[in-house]
Structures are given as structure tokens and as C-alpha cells.
C-alpha positions in Angstrom: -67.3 103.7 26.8 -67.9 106.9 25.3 -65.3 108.4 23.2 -65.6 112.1 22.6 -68.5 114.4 23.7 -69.8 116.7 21.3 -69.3 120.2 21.6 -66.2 119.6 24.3 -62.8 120.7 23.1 -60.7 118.6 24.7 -56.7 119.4 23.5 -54.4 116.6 22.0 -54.4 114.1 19.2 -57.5 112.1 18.7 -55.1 109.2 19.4 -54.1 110.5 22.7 -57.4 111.7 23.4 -58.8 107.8 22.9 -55.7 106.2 25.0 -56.4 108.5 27.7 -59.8 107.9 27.9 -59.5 103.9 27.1 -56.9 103.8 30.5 -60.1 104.8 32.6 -62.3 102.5 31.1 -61.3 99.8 34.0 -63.9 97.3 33.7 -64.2 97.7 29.9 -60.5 96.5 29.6 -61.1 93.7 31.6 -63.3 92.6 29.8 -61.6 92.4 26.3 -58.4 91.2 28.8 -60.9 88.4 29.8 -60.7 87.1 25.8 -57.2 87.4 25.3 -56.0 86.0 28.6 -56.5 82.5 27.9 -54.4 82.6 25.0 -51.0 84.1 26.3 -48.6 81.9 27.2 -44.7 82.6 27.8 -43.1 85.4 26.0 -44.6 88.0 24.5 -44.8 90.4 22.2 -47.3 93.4 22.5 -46.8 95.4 18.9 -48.7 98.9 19.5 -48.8 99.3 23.4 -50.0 102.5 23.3 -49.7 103.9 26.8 -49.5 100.5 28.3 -53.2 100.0 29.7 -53.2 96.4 28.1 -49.5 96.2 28.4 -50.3 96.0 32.3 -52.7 93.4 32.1 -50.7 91.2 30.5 -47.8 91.3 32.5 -48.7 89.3 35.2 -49.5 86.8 33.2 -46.2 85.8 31.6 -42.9 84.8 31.4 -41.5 87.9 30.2 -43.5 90.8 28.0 -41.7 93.3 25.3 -43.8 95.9 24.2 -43.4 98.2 21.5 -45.0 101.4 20.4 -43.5 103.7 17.3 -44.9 107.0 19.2 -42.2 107.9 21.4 -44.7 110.2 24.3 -47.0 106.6 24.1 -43.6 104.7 25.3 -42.5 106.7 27.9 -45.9 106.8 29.8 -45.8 102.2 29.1 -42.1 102.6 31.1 -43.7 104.2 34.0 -46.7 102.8 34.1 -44.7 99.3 34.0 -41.0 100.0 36.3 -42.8 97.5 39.2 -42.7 94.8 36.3 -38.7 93.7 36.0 -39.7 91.1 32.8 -41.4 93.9 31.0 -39.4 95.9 28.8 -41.2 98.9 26.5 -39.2 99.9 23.7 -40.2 102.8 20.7 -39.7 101.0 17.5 -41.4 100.3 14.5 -42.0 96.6 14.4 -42.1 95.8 10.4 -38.6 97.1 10.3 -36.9 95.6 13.5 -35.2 92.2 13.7 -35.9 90.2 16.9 -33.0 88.4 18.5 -35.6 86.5 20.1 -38.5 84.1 19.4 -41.9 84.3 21.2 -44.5 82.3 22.4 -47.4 85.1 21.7 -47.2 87.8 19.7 -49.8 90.4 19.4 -49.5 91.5 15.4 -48.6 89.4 11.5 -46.7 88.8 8.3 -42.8 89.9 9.2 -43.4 88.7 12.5 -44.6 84.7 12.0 -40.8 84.2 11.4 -40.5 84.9 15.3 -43.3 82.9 16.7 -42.7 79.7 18.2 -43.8 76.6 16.7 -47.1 76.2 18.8 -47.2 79.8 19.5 -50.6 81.9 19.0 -51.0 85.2 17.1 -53.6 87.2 18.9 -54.9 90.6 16.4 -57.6 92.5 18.3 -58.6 94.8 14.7 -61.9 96.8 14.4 -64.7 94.5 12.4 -67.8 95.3 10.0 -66.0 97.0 7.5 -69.3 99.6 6.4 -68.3 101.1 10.2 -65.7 102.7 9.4 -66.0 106.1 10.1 -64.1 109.4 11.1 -63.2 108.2 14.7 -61.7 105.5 12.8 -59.7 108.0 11.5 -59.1 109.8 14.3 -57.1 107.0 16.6 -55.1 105.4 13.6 -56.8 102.8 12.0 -56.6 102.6 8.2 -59.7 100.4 7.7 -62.0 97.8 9.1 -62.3 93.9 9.1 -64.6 91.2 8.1 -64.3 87.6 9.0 -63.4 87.1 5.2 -60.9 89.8 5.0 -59.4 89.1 7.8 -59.5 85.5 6.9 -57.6 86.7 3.6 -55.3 88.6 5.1 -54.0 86.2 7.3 -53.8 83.3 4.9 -52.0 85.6 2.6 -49.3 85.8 5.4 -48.9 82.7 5.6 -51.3 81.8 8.8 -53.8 79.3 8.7 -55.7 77.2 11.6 -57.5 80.6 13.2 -60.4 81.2 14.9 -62.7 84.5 15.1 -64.6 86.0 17.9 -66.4 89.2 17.9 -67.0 91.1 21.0 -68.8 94.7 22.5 -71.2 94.3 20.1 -72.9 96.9 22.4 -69.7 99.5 20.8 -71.6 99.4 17.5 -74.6 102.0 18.7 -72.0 104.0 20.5 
């Protein structure tokens, strides 16, 4: 999927820019979906919903789905996107200040929020890899650096995870 095309002005925040055009990416979606899907179980948690695209892939899948953005315009278009869903409620929040009444089976972020997992519940972090990637476009949607397996291995160990197990995918994303 193709980003941004040189030489096109397009107006908006590179973040809203790359949600817009990740909601059209059907297929694309489906097929990182395809990797987390296995994995989600019961309640969730969806930390950084965006606009929803993912947030409505996952809701058919569970038992009930609260999904949080910071970015109140992001929110909004999730709470359309999602009113045929009655177990999924969007809320604009930022999630390493917010206590949770609640405990969940999946959550989809880290450290403040193992507290809240179940027992035999599964953290699922889709982050951007190869660290010597990182690049403006990085920079332009919101993310403040890259992974390795290592790093990302530290990082979680550090808060407290441990028993986890790395995938790569769209390898095919590097050369775009």
C-alpha cells in the first residue's frame, strides 16, 4: 500500500492522511487481521484505534471490544463506523493515565496495562521493526522509533512480560 505520492498535496495531518488511506487498503488489513485473529479471545482492549479500521475487524470476533484513541476527530469517526456493534464501545482517553474498572482477556498495548490482563490473557503489540528504517514517514504518523526482536524483547521483559513470541510480516512494506 502506497503511502503518499510525491508531488500531490494532499491536506491534513500526516496521521490522518495514513489512517485514511490505511481504511482503503481492504485486503491489506485482512491480511495483518489474519495474524492477530487467532489470538483474540474474550474482552478486549484496542489501545490506539485510530479511526476504527482494525477496531471493526475485531469486533466480530469477541465478547465485547473497548477501544480507545487520545485524538478526539480519530474517536468520533471509530463511534460511527462501529454504532451496528452494541459490545463495542470507543472512548477518547489516554490509556497510561486511565484506571480500568475492568479486566481483559486481550489487550492490544504494555507496562500499566499487564495489571488488567487476565491470568491466561495475550498481549498482542503490532510496532514497526528494523530499527535503521526509521525514517520521516515514521515521523509523520506518530511513531517515536523502531523495533528489533531484541529491543522489543527488552522492552517487554522490562515490563514485566515474559513467554512471547515474534512474527514479522509485509516484508514486501520494506521497498515501499
Amino acid at each position: 500500500a502506497r503511502l503518499y505520492t510525491v508531488g500531490i498535496k494532499t491536506p491534513g495531518k500526516p496521521q490522518d492522511i495514513w489512517l485514511k488511506q490505511l481504511q482503503s487498503a481492504t485486503h491489506y488489513n485482512q491480511w495483518i487481521f489474519s495474524h492477530i485473529q487467532p489470538h483474540l479471545q474474550g474482552r478486549i482492549l484496542e489501545i490506539g484505534c485510530g479511526n476504527g479500521t482494525f477496531t471493526t475487524l475485531i469486533a466480530p470476533h469477541c465478547a465485547q471490544l473497548l477501544a480507545i484513541d487520545i485524538e478526539p476527530t480519530y474517536t468520533q469517526q471509530a463511534k460511527t463506523r462501529l454504532q451496528p456493534y452494541e459490545h463495542v464501545k470507543v472512548i477518547t482517553t489516554d490509556a497510561t493515565t486511565m484506571e480500568w474498572s475492568a479486566s481483559f482477556d486481550t489487550i492490544y498495548i504494555l507496562k500499566q496495562l499487564k495489571q488488567y490482563l487476565t491470568p491466561n490473557g495475550k498481549l498482542i503489540l503490532k510496532v514497526p521493526a528494523i530499527e535503521t528504517l526509521y525514517n520521516s514517514l515514521d515521523r509523520a504518523v506518530g511513531h517515536h522509533r523502531r523495533y528489533t526482536r531484541q529491543t522489543l524483547a527488552e522492552t517487554l521483559s522490562q515490563a514485566s512480560y515474559s513467554d512471547f513470541t515474534f512474527q514479522y510480516f509485509n516484508f514486501v512494506g520494506i521497498f515501499g
